[in-house]
C-alpha positions as CSV (number, residue, x, y, z in Angstrom):
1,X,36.0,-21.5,-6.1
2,X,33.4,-19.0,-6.1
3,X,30.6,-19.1,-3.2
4,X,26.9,-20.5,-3.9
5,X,24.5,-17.9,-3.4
6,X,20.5,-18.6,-2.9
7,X,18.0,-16.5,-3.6
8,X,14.5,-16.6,-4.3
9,X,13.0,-17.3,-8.0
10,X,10.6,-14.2,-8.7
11,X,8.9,-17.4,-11.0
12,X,5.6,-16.8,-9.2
13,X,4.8,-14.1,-11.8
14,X,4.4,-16.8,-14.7
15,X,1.6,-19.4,-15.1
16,X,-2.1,-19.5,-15.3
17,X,-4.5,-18.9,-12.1
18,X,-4.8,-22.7,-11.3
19,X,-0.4,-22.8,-10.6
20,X,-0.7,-19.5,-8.9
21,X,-3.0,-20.4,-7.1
22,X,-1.4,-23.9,-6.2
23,X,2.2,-21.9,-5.7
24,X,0.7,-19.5,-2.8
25,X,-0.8,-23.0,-1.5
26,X,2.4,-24.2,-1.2
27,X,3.5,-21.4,0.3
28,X,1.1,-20.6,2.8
29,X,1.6,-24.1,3.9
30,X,5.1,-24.4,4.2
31,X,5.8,-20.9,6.2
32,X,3.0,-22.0,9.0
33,X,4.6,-23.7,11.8
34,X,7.8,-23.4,10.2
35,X,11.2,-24.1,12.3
36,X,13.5,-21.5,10.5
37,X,10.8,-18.7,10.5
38,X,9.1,-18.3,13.8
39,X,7.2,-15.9,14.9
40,X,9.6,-14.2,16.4
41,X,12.0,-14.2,13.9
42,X,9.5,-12.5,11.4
43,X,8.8,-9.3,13.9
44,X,6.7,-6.3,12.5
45,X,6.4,-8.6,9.5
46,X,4.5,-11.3,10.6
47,X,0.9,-9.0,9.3
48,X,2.7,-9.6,6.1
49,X,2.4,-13.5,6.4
50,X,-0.9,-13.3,7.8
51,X,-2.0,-10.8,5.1
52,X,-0.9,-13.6,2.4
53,X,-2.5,-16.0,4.1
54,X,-6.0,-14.2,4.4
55,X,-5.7,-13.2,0.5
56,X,-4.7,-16.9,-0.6
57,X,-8.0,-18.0,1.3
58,X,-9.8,-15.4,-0.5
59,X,-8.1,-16.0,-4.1
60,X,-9.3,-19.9,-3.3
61,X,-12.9,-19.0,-3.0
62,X,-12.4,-16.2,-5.9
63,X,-10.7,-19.1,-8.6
64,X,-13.7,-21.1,-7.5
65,X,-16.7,-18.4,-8.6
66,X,-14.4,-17.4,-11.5
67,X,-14.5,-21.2,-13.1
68,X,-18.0,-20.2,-14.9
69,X,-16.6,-17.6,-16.9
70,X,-18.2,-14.4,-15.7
71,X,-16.3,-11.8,-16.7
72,X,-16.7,-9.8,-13.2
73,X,-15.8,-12.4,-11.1
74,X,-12.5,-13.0,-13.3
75,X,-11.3,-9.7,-12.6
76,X,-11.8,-10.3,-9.1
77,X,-9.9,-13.2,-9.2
78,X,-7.2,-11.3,-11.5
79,X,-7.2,-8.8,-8.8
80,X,-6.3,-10.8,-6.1
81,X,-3.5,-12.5,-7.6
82,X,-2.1,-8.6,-8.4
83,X,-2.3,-7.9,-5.1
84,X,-0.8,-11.8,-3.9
85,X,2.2,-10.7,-6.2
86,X,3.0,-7.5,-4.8
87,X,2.8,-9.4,-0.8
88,X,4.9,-12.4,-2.6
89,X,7.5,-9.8,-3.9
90,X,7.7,-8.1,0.1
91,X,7.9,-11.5,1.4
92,X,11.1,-13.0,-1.4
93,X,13.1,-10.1,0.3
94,X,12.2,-10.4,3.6
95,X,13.1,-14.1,3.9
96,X,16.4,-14.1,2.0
97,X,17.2,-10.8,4.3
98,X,16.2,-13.4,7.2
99,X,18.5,-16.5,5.9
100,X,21.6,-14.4,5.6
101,X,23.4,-16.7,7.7
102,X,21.2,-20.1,7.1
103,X,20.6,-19.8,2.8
104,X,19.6,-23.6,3.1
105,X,16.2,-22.3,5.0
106,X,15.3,-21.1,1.7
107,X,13.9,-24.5,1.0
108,X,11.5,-24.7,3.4
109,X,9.4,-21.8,2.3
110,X,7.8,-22.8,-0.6
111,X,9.2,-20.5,-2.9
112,X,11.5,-21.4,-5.8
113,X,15.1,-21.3,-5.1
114,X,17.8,-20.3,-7.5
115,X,22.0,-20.7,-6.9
116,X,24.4,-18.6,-8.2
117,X,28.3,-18.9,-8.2
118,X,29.7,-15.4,-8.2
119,X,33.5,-15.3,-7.9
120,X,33.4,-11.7,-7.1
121,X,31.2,-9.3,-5.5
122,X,28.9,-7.6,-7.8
123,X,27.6,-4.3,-7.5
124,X,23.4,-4.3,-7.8
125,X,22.1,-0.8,-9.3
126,X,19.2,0.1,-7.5
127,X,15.5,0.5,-9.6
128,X,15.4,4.4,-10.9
129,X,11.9,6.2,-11.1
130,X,10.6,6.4,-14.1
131,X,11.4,9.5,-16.0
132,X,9.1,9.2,-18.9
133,X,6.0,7.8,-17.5
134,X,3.0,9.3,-19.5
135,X,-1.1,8.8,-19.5
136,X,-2.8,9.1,-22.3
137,X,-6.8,9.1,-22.7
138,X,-7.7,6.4,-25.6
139,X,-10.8,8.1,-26.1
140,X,-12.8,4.7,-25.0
141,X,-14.9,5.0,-21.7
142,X,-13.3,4.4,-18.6
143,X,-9.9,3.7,-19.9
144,X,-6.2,5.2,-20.4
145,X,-2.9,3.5,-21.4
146,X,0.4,4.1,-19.7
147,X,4.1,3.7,-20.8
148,X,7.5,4.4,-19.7
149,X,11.1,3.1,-20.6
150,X,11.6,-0.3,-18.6
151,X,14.7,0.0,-16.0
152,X,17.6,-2.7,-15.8
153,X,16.7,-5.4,-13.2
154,X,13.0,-4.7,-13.5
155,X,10.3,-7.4,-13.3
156,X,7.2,-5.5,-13.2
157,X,5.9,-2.1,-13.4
158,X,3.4,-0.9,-10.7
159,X,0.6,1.8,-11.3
160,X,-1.2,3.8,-8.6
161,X,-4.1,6.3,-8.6
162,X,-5.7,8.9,-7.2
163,X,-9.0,10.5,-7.6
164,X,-8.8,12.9,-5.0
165,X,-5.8,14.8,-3.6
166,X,-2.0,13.6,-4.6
167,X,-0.4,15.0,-1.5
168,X,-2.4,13.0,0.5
169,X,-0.4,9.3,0.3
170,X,-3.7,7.7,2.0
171,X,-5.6,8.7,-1.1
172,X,-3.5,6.8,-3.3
173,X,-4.8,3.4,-4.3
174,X,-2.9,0.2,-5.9
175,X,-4.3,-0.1,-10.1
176,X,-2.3,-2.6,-11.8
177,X,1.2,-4.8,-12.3
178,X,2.3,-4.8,-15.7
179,X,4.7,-7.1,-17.1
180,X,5.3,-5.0,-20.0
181,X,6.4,-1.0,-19.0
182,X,5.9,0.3,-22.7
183,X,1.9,-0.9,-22.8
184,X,0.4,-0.6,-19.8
185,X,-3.7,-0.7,-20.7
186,X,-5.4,0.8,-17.3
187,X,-9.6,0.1,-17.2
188,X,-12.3,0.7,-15.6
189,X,-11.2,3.8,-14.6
190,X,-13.3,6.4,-12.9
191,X,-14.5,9.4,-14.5
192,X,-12.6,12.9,-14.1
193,X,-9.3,14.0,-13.3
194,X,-7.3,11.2,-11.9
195,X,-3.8,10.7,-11.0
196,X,-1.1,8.5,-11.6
197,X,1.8,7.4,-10.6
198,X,4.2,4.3,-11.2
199,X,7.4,2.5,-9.8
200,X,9.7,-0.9,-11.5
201,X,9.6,-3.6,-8.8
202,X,12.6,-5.7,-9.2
203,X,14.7,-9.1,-7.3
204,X,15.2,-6.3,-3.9
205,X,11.5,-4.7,-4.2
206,X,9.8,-2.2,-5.4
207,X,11.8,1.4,-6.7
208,X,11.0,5.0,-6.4
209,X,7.9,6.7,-7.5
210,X,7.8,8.2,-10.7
211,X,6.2,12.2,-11.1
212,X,2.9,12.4,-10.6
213,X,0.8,13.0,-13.8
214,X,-2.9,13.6,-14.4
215,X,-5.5,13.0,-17.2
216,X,-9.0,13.9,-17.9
217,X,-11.0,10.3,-17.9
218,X,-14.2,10.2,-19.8
């Protein structure tokens, strides 16, 4: 008989901002006070639970402004739940890392659980950067689109930028999460030269960086 194996459905990336905003809910609520995750247990990570929790009371208030359709206040909203995602994906590994030897804890957290019988171990290649990633200026104010080949066991695609100086890594700034590496539409950009950068996030986290390239926004 081969041995069940939990782990943590990376579901939360599907649905419409009312369930993603219910999900992190959920989630919020069921880590706080929680028997099989203490405190102590979570360690230098516990800013990481109290960072979700701060941006899930922020993405509340956000989804509330947003109702009325204003366009600005939608992609704050939108923005919040990219940034949600990226804590969410930190978090799946951190608490399956933590149930090692209690997988049933899984239960408690919130998060969507998934089983899987494995009669063998099996080997898990790790995410590779991005060897193709390109830029290219559409020609439209303010806006660029991105692509590379996707990379077996990704989920998302992750671009950051840089306006400034790309050896400097607090320069470097979060853009976007794109489910879709081959069309990755990048807006509101600012004027000028501006870097880029992008990494596949899979089930263990995010991957390597890809080269850094730069384009000419107008």
């Amino acid at each position: 008989m081969g041995k069940l194996q939990r782990r943590i459905k990376r579901d939360f990336r599907r649905g419409g901002p009312k369930d993603f905003l219910s999900f992190n809910l959920n989630v919020r609520h069921s880590l706080t006070n929680n028997l099989n995750y203490p405190d102590s247990a979570w360690g230098a990570s516990l800013a990481l639970r109290q960072q979700h929790a701060e941006k899930v009371t922020a993405l509340e208030t956000a989804y509330r402004l947003a109702s009325n359709g204003d366009r600005i206040l939608i992609r704050e909203r939108d923005k919040l739940m990219e940034e949600l995602i990226l804590i969410l994906d930190e978090m799946a590994s951190f608490l399956e890392a933590l149930s090692t030897r209690n997988p049933d804890a899984l239960y408690t957290t919130g998060f969507s659980i998934a089983q899987e019988r494995r009669n063998h171990r099996r080997t898990r290649l790790p995410l590779t950067s991005p060897l193709d990633f390109m830029v290219t200026n559409t020609g439209e104010p303010r806006k660029a689109v991105a692509s590379a080949s996707s990379a077996p066991g990704a989920y998302n695609h992750e671009i950051h930028i840089n306006t400034k100086d790309p050896a400097v890594e607090t320069d470097w700034f979060h853009k976007s999460m794109f489910p879709d590496a081959k069309n990755m539409v990048l807006e509101n950009l600012n004027t000028g030269n501006t870097f880029f950068r992008m990494r596949h996030h899979g089930p263990d986290g995010p991957g390597p960086w890809s080269s850094i390239t730069s384009v000419l926004i107008t």
